[in-house]
N, C-alpha and C positions, 0 to 999 in steps of 0.2 A: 504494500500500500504506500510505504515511506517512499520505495523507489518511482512507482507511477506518480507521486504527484510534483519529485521530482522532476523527473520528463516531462511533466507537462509544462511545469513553471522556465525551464529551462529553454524549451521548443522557442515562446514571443523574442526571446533573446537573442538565440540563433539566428533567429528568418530579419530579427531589427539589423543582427549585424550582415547580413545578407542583403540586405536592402541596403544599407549605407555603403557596400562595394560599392553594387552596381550603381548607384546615383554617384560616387568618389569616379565611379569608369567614365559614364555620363559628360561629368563634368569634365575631368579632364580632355573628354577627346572637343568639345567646345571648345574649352579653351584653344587647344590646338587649333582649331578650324578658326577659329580665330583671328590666333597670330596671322595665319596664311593666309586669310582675305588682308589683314596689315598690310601686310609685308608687298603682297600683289598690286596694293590699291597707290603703296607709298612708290612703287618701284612704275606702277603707269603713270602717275603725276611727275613722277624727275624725268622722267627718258620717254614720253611719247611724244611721237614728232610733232605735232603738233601740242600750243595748249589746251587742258582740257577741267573744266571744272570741277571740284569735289563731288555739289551737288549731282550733277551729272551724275558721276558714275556711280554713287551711292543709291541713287533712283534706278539707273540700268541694274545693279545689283541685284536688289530688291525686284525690281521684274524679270530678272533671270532667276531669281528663288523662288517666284509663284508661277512660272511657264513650266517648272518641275511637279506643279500641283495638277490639279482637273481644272478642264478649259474655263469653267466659271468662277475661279478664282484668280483676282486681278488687283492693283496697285492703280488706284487712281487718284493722279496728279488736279491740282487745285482747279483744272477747266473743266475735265473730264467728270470728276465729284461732282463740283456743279450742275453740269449735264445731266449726272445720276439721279439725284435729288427732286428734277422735275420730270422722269421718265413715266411715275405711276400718277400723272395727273391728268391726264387724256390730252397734253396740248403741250407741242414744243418744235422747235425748228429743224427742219432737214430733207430727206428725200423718202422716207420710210419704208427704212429695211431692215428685215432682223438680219445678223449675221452670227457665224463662226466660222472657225478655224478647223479646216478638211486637209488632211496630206498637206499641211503648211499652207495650205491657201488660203486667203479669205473669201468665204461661203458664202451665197444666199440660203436661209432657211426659209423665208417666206417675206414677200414685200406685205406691207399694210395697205392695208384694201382702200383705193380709193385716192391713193399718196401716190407723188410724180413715177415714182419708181414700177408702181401696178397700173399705171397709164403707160408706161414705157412700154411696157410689153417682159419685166425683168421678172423672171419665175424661182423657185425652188432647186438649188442645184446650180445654178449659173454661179462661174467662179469670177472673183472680182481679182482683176490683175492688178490694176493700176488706180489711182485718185487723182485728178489732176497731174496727170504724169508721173507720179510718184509710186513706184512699187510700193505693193502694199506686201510683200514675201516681209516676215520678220513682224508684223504689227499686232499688239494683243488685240483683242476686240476692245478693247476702251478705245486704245487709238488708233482703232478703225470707225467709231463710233465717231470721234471727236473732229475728225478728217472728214466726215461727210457731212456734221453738223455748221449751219453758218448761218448769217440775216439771210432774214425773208428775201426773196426776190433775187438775192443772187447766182449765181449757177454753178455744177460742178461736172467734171468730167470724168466718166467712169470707165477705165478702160473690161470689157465682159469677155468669157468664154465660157461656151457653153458648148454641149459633149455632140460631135455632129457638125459643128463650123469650120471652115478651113481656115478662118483669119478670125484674130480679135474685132473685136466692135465697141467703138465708143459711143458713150449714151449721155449725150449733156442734158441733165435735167436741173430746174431750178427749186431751189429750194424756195418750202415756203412750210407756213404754219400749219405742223401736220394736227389737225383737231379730228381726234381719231372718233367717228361716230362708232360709238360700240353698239349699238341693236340695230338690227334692221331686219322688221317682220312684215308678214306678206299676208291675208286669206285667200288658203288654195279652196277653199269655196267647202261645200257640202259640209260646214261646221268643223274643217279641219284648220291649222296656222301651223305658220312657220314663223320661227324666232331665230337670228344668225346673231351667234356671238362673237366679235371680230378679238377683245383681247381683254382681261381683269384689270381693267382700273377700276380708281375708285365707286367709281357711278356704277359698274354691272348690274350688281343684283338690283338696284332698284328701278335700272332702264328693262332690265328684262322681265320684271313684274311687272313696271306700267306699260309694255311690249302687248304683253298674256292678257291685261286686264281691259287695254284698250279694242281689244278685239273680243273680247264675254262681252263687252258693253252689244254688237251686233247679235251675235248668237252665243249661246251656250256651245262650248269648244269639245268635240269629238276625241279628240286627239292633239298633239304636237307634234310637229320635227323640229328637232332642236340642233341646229349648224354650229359646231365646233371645230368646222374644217378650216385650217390655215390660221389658227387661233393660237400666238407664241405663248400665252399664260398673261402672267404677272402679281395680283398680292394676293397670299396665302388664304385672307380672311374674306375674302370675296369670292373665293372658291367655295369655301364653307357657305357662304351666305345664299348661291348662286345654288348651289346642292340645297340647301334650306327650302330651295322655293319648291322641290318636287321629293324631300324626305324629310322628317318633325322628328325622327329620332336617330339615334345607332351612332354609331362609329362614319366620322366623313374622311378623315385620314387622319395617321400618328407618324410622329418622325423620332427620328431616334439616333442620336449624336454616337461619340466615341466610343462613350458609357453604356453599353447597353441594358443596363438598366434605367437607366435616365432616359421616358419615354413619355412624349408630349402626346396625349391623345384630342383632337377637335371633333366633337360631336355636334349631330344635325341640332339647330336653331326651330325650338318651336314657334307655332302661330304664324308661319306664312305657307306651307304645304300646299298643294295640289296635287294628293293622294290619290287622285280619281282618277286622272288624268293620264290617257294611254303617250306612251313620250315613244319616241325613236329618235337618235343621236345618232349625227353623223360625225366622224374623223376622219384623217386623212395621216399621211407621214409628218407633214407639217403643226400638229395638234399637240404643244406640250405644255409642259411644266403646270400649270393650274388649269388649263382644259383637260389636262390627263387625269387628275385627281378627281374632278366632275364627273366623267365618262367610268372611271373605276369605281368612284362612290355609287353611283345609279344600276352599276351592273352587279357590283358585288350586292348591294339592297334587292337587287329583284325587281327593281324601279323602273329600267328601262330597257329596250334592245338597244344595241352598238353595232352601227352598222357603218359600210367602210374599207379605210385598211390600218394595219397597225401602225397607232402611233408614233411619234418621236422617241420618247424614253428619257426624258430628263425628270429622273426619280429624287435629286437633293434638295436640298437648302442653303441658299445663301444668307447671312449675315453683313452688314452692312459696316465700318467700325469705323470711326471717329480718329484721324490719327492725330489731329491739332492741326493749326498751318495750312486750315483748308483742303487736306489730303484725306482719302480714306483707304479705305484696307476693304475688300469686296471677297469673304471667305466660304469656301462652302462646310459647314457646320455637321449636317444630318443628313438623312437620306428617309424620303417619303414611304410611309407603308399603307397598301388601301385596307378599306376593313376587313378583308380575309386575310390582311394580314402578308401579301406578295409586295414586293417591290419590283418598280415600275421601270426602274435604272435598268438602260442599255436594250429591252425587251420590249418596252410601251405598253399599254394598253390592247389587246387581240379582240377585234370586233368579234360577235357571235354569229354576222354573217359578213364573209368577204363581199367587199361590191364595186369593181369596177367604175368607172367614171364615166363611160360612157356603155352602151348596148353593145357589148364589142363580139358580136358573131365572129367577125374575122378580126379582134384584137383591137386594143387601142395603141398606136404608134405613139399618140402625146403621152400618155402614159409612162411607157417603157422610154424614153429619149429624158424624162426630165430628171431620173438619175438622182432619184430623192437621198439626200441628207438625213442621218440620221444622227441620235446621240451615241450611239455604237462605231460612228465613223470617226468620232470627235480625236485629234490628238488627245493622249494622260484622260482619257473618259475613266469615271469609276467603276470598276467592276462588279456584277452584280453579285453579291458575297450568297447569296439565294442558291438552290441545288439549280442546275442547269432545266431550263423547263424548255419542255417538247415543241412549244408553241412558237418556239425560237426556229427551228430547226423548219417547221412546216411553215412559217412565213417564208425562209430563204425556198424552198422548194416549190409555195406557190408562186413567185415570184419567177423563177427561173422556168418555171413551167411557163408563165404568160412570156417570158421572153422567147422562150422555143418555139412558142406559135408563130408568135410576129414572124420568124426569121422563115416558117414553114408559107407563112404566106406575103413575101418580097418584102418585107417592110424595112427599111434599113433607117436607121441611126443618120445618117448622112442626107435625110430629106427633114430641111427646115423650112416647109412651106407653110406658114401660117403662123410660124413660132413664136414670131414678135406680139400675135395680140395679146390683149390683158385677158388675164384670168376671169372668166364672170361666172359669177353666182345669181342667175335668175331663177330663182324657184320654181317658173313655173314650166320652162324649158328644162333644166335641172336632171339631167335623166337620175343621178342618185337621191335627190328630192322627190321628182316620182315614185320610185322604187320603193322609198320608206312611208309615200303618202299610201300606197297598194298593201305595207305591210300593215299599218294605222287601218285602212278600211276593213281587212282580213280580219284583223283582231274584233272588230265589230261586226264581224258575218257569225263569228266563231260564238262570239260570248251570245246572239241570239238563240246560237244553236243549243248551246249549255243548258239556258235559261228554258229551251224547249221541250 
């Protein structure tokens, strides 16, 4: 007995001095690492041919330490912060484009809908060469960001490649104030709407309630299609709110930092539901970060169909952080879990029916040429620490299937006849608006039949 309580008393002492190695190891290899930024930092300041300023390369430092992190963590300098500051308010200057960073290139993931860029005719997939003649090869997404941003009215020159052209193309477009209308609803007649979410600012949930309500005012609503397609996200709490308006209870998403016991759970908002209400969601590759949360919340609830194709897959969280001197720190934190509890990182959201863009008997060419982006494409993407799930595997393979068609019936990668136009979302021509208005009326042929 005397010896066991020995051992035991004995064990916190061990593991304390086992822990102060390793923190003793810790520390000294910092220190080291160190000196050796010192010594590199002192020895480019005497001898680089040129002069070059502390600041400088202190800042280059520092964004050579987070380009070893995941592509949404960033070092943003006193313009760029500023920029950031006004991105979640629906209204700021530029050409309106999301972007990242693909095989070192600067990406399109999706233009905003209605902004010079989605007039231009600039899609999902197009790689941006140049800015004003300036290689954009080497630039984080902030300072690809801050490069395109400028006053109203004036212009920028974008040098494009897109997969299929034999020569770059530049696309002067002018800036102006992007005032991003987030809802735009339609009635497809017979008691049914349509509601398009273009991205989560602040305003969502409550443009897309008085969207819903504005249209009950004519008739009692049948159904919904709810357009999430080409929807980058943006604030976390508006996801939740926006999920509020068609679930009153459960689990809407949990995130979960370093610690994994340290787990932030956000559950549905009572008193605005629309329980009754038959919904179909549409996605597309372009559909992330808090339109993917929406889409998982509704599916995993039982709430809605997901129809489409798989998401983007930007499952984390960023953090925003205050470094003084007008500078901030852009970190990703956590990683998103929907209520079943899957993460969403690298894999997206898997509709429960694949759908096409267009009636493609013989394929869709715009389709298969635009070379969709994904966060699985991202340079340092995070990996999904999740068991490898099957759904992964049957997206590449339906995928590569629709490609073998194409190629079975002439369709080649090298015909850009039509390429330049803007993307449209007319609901009523819409073939996957249709699509989901046929599943909406099914579901009301079906529940007569129950009821029968």
């Amino acid at each position: 007995m005397i010896s066991l309580l020995i051992a035991l008393a004995a064990n916190p002492v061990f593991a304390a001095e086992k822990a102060a190695d390793k923190t003793e190891v810790v520390t000294g290899d910092r220190y080291k690492n160190l000196e050796l930024f010192q010594k590199v930092l002192q020895f480019v300041e005497k001898n680089y041919v040129d002069p070059v300023k502390n600041d400088a390369l202190i800042y280059g430092a520092i964004k050579g330490m987070l380009d070893t992190l995941d592509p949404h963590s960033n070092f943003l300098n006193a313009e760029v912060y500023r920029d950031m500051k006004i991105d979640t308010s629906g209204k700021f200057g530029g050409v309106g484009i999301e972007v990242a960073i693909k095989d070192d290139v600067l990406t399109v993931l999706a233009p905003m809908e209605d902004s010079p860029a989605w007039k231009a005719g600039i899609k999902p997939g197009d790689r941006i060469v140049k800015i004003n003649g300036m290689s954009t090869r080497g630039f984080t997404l902030a300072e690809a960001v801050q490069a395109m941003r400028g006053k109203d009215g004036s212009s920028v020159v974008m040098t494009m490649y897109r997969k299929g052209w034999s020569a770059f193309k530049n696309f002067t477009l002018k800036r102006q104030t992007i005032k991003v209308k987030t809802v735009k609803s339609e009635d497809l007649g017979d008691g049914f709407g349509y509601v398009r979410l273009a991205s989560f600012n602040e305003n969502a949930a409550k443009d897309v309630k008085a969207a819903i309500d504005k249209m009950e005012k004519k008739s009692k609503l049948k159904g919904l299609v709810f357009d999430l397609r080409m929807n980058p996200g943006g604030l976390l709490d508006q996801a939740v709110d926006v999920a509020s308006l068609f679930i009153d209870e459960g689990v809407v998403v949990s995130t979960i930092g370093r610690d994994p016991t340290q787990k932030e759970v956000r559950m549905a908002k009572k008193g605005n539901a629309r329980k009754d209400l038959p919904l179909v969601v549409l996605v597309n590759s372009s559909t992330a970060s808090a339109a993917e949360i929406v889409a998982a919340a509704l599916q995993d609830h039982h709430r809605a169909m997901i129809l489409g194709d798989a998401t983007f897959g930007k499952g984390s969280v960023q953090t925003i952080i205050d470094l003084g001197q007008d500078m901030g720190l852009k970190l990703t934190i956590a990683r998103y879990y929907t209520p079943n509890g899957a993460s969403i990182q690298e894999k997206g959201v898997i509709p429960d029916i694949y759908l096409d863009e267009y009636d493609n008997k013989l394929l869709d060419k715009a389709r298969i040429k635009r070379d969709s982006t994904r966060e699985r494409d991202l340079r340092g993407h995070l990996i999904n620490t999740q068991a490898a799930n099957k759904d992964s595997f049957e997206v590449q393979e339906f995928k590569d299937g629709v490609k073998k068609g194409a190629v079975e019936h002439g369709m080649s990668d090298d015909d850009d006849s039509g390429d330049m136009m803007p993307i449209q979302f007319n609901p009523k021509e819409d073939y996957q608006t249709q699509q989901a208005l046929r599943y909406l009326k099914s579901f009301e042929v079906f529940k007569k039949l129950k009821n029968e």
